[in-house]
C-alpha positions in Angstrom: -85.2 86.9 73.6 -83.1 84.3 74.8 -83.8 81.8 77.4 -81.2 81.6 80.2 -81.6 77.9 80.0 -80.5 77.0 76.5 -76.9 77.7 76.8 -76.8 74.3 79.2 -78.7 72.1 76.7 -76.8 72.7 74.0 -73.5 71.4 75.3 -74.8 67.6 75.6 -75.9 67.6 72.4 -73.0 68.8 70.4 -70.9 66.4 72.8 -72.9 63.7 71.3 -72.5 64.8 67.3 -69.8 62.3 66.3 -71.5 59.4 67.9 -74.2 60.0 65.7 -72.3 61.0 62.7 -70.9 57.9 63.4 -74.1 55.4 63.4 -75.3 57.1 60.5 -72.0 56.5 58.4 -72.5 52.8 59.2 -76.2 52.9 57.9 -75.9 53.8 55.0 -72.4 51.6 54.8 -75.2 48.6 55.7 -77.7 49.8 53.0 -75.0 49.7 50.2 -73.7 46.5 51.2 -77.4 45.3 50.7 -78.0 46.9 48.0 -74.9 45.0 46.4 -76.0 41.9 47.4 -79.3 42.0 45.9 -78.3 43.4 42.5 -75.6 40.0 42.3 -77.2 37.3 40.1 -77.7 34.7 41.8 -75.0 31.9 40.7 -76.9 29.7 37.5 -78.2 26.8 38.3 -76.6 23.0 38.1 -78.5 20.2 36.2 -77.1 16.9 34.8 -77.2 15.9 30.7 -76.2 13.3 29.0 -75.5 12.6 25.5 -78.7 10.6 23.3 -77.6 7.0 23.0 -77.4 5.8 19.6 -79.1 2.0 18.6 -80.6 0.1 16.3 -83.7 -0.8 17.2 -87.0 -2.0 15.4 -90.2 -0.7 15.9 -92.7 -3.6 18.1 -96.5 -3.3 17.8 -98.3 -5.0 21.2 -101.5 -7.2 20.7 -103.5 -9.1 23.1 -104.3 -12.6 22.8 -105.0 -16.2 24.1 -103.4 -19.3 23.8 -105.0 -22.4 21.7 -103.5 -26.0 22.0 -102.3 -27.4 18.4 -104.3 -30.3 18.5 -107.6 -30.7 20.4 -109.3 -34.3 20.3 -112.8 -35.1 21.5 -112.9 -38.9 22.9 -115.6 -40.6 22.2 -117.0 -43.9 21.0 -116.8 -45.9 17.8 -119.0 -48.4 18.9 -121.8 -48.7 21.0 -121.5 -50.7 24.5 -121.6 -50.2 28.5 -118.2 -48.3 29.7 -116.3 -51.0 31.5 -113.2 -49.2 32.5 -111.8 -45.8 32.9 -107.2 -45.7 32.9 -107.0 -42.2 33.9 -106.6 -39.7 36.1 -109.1 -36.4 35.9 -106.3 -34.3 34.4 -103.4 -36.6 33.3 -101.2 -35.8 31.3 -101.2 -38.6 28.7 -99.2 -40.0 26.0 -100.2 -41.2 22.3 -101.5 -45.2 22.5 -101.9 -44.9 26.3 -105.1 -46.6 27.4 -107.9 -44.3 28.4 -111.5 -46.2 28.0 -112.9 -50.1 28.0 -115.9 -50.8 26.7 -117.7 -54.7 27.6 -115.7 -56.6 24.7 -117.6 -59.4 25.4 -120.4 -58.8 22.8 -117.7 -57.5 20.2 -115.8 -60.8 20.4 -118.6 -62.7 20.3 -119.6 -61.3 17.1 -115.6 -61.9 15.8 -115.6 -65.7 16.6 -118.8 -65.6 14.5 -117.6 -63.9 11.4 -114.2 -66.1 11.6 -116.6 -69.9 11.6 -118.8 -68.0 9.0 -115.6 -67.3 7.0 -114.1 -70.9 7.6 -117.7 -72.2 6.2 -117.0 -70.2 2.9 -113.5 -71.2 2.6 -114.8 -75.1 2.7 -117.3 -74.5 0.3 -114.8 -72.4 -2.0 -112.8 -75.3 -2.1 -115.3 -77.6 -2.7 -116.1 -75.8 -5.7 -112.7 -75.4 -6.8 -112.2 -79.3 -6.8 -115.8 -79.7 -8.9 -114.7 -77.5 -11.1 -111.8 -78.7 -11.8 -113.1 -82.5 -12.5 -116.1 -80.9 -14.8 -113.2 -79.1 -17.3 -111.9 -83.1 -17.8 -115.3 -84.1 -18.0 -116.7 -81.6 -20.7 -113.1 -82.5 -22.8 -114.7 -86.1 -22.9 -118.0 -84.9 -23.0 -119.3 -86.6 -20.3 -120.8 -83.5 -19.0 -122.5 -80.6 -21.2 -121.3 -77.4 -21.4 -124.4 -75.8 -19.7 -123.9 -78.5 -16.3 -119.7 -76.9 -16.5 -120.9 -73.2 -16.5 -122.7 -74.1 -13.7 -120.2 -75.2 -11.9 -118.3 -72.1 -12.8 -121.0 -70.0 -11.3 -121.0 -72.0 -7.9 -116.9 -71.3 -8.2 -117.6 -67.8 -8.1 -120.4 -67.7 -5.9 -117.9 -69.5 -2.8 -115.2 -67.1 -4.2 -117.6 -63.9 -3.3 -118.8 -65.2 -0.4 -115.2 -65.7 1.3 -114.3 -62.4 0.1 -117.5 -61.0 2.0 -116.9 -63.2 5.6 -112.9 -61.8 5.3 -114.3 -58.0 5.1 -117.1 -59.6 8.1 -114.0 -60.8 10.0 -112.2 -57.2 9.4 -115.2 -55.7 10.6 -115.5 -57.1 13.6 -112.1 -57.2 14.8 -112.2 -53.1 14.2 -114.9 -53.3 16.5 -113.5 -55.1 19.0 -110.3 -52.8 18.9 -112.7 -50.0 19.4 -113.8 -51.5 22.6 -110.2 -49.7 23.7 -110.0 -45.9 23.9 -106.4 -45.0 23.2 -104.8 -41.1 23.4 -104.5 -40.3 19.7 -102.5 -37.8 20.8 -99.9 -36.3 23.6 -101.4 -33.7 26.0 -103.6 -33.2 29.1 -106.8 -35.0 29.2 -109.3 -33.0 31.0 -112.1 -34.7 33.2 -114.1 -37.7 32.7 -118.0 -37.2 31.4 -119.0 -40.5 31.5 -118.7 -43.1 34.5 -118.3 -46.8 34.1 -121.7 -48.8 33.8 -122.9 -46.5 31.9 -124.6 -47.3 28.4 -122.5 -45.1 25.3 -123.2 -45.0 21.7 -121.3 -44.7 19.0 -119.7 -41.4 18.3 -122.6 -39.4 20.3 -121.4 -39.1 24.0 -118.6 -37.0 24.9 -116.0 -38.8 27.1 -113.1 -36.5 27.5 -111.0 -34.1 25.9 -107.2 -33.8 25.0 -105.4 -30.8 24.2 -101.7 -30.6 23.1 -99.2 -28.6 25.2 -96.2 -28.4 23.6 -96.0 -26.6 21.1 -98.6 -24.2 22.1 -100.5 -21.5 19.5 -101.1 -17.9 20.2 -103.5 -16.3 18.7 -104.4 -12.6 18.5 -106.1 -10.0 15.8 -104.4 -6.8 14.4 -106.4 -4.3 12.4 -106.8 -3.4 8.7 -104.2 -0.5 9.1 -101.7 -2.4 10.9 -101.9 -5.5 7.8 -101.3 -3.0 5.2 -98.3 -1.4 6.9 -97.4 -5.2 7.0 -98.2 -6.3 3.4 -96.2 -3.2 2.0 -93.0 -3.9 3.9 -92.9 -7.8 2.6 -93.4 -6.3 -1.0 -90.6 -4.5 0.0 -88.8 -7.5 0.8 -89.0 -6.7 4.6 -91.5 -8.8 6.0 -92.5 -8.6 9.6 -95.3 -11.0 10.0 -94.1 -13.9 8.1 -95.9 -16.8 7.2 -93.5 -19.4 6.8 -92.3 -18.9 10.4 -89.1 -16.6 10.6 -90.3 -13.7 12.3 -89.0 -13.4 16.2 -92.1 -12.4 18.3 -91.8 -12.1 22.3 -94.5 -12.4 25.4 -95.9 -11.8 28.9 -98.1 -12.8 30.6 -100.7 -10.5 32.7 -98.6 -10.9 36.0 -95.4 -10.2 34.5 -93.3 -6.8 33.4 -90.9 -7.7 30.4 -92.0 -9.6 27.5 -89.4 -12.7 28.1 -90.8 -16.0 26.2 -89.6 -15.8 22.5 -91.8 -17.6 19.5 -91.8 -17.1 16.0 -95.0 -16.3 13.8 -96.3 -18.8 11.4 -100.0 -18.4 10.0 -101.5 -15.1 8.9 -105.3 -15.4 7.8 -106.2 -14.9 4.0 -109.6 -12.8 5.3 -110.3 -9.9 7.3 -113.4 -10.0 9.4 -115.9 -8.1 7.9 -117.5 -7.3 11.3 -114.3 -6.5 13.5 -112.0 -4.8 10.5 -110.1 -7.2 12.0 -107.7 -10.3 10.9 -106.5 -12.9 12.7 -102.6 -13.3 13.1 -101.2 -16.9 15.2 -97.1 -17.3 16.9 -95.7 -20.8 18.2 -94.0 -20.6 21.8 -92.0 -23.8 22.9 -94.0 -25.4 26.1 -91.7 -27.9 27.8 -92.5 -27.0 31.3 -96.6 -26.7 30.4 -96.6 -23.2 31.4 -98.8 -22.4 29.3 -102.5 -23.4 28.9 -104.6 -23.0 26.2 -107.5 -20.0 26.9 -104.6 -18.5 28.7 -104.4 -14.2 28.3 -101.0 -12.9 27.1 -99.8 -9.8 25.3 -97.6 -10.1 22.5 -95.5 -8.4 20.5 -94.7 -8.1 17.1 -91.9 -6.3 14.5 -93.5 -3.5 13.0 -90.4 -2.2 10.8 -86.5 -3.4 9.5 -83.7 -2.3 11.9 -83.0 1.4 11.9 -80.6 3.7 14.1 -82.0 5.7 16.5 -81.2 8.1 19.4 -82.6 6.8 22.7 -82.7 8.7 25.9 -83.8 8.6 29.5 -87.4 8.1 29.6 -88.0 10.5 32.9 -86.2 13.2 30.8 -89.1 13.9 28.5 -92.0 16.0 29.8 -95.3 16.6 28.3 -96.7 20.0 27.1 -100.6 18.7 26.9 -100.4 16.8 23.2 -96.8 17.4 22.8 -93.6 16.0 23.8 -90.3 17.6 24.7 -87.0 17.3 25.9 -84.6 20.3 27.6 -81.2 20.1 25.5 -78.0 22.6 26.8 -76.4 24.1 23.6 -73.0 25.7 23.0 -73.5 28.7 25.5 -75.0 26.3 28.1 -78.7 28.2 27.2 -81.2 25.6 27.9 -83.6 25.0 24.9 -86.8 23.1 24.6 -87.1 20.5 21.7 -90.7 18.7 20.7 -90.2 15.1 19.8 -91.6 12.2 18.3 -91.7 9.2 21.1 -91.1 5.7 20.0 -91.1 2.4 22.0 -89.6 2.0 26.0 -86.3 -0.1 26.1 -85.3 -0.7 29.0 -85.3 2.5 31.2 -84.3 5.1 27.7 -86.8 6.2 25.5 -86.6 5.7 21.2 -86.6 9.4 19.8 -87.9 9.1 16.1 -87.5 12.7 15.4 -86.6 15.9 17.2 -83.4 15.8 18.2 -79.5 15.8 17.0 -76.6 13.0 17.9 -74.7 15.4 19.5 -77.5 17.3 21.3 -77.1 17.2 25.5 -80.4 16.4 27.1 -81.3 17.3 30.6 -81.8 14.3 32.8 -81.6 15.9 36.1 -82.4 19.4 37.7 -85.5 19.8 35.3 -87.6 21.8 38.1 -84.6 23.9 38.3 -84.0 24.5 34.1 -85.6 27.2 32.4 -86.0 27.7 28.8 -83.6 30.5 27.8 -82.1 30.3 31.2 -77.9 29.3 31.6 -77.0 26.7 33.7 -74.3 25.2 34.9 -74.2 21.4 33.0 -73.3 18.0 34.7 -71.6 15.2 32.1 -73.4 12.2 33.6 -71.1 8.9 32.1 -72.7 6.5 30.4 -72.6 4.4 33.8 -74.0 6.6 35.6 -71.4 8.7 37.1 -71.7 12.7 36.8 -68.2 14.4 35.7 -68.1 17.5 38.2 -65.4 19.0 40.8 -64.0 16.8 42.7 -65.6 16.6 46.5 -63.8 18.0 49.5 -62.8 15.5 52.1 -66.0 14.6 54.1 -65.8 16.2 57.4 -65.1 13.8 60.4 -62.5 14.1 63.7 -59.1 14.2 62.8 -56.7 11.6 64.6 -53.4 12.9 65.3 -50.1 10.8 65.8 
């Protein structure tokens, strides 16, 4: 049965078929145009490489050591008085002869003018006996005299002879010790503080007055271990000797406030033991010291050649990353494919890292975009110039108001 009603209703709604027709046309137009947007690749990304630098470089092993002055002199009496005079300031620097101590000389030249009227004394009676001799040689030729009375005289001769010799090496004596009253610098360097004030009673060779170290040149001393002096010992057999003795091998240091290793020395003393307690033997480098920047007891770090010259491929030290033991670098080959290569790491120079082994000459590292490189993934590679620059497509004009003529 049909409703009277229906006929109405069903004119509105066929009036309103191509408007829907229409909306559901561009629906599915939508969805498709979607649908082709998410199955497009998304465009690969870009990253920057560069080409391994290749250098000769040598191989540097870092110690840590002190400084130790050349020479080091205790002062300190030869003979025994009261300290009459101190020349110096606490902390001088001081040069070889200058005047440091005065003992009382009073005593000392005493003892001098003593020894020279004791020596005159011997002299006259040497020459008194000289003379007597001489008359008893005419005498016993005319045998006024016996023989035994001329041997006599010989003897006495002899006797004045010895005893000028003995009031010479009296005299000699005790101008030495009068000298000695005057503590001179044997040496040049900084004295350090005095121990002993004027007034004071020293003795001979027992109290401490002051010390004086050298400055320039200055020592540096350090320890390597028994590994290290093997490695070292098999290149000079080899007639490439890093740590030479004789003082030809270039060493460079820093100190513990500063970053590159900027004074230059030379090494010149290996030790002929190794400590039996440390496994350890003891290795010494001579820096130049004009302006006394360095100080004996002084901390530094030094380092050392520990091979000959070889070429190697360096490259940016941020572009290698760490896979927990191992080290790697992302390389772009022919087809732009980025793969992962382990290395071996040598020393820092500069801001590039030596690569001992691992990589090729011709090999293109990634240096920038590494979050965004994927092993196995393509990308889109940046030349970055050796002074920095990155070859790519040249930029559009920056965008800015236009002036018009």
């Amino acid at each position: 049965m049909v409703r009277p009603d229906s006929e109405p209703m069903t004119k509105p709604f066929l009036a309103r078929l191509p408007i829907l027709a229409s909306a559901l046309a561009l629906a599915v137009l939508l969805a498709a145009c979607n649908e082709a947007q998410q199955a497009a690749a998304p465009p690969d990304p870009a990253v920057t490489v560069a080409p391994a630098v290749r250098r000769t470089v040598v191989d540097r092993d870092e110690y840590v050591g002190r400084f130790v002055a050349v020479d080091s002199v205790d002062i300190r009496a030869r003979v025994t008085g009261y300290l009459d005079q101190v020349h110096f300031t606490d902390g001088q620097m001081v040069k070889q002869g200058d005047l440091l101590f005065t003992i009382d000389r009073r005593p000392f030249q005493t003892a001098l003018d003593q020894a020279k009227a004791t020596l005159a004394q011997a002299r006259a009676n040497l020459a008194f006996a000289e003379a007597d001799l001489a008359r008893g040689a005419q005498l016993v030729r005319d045998k006024t005299i016996t023989d035994q009375v001329f041997e006599q005289r010989t003897q006495a001769k002899a006797v004045a002879a010895s005893a000028v010799a003995a009031q010479e090496a009296a005299v000699r004596q005790a101008t030495l010790d009068l000298g000695f009253t005057e503590l001179r610098a044997p040496i040049d360097g900084r004295i350090g503080d005095r121990r002993v004030s004027p007034g004071n009673l020293v003795s001979g060779n027992n109290i401490l007055l002051a010390t004086i170290v050298s400055l320039d040149p200055i020592r540096f001393e350090f320890t390597f271990d028994e590994a290290a002096y093997i490695r070292y010992e098999r290149l000079a057999a080899g007639g490439k000797d890093m740590t030479s003795r004789n003082g030809s091998a270039l060493v460079s240091l820093k100190l513990i406030d500063e970053q590159d290793f900027v004074h230059q020395g030379r090494m010149d003393f290996v030790d002929n033991v190794i400590d039996r307690s440390s496994g350890t033997i003891r290795g010494r480098a001579v820096f130049a010291n004009p302006n006394h920047a360095f100080t004996p007891g002084m901390f530094g770090r030094i380092r050392v050649p520990g091979s000959p010259p070889y070429a190697a491929l360096l490259v940016p030290d941020a572009a290698i990353g760490t896979e927990q033991a191992r080290k790697y670098v992302l390389v772009v080959d022919a087809d732009n494919t980025v793969r992962q290569k382990y290395v071996t790491l040598g020393e820092l120079s500069g801001d590039l890292r030596v690569i001992k082994s691992g990589i090729d000459a011709d090999d293109h590292v990634i240096v920038d975009g590494l979050m965004r490189a994927r092993v196995g993934q393509k990308v889109r590679p940046q030349e970055q110039q050796r002074d920095g620059a990155v070859s790519a497509a040249p930029a559009a004009p920056a965008a800015g108001p236009q002036v018009k003529n």
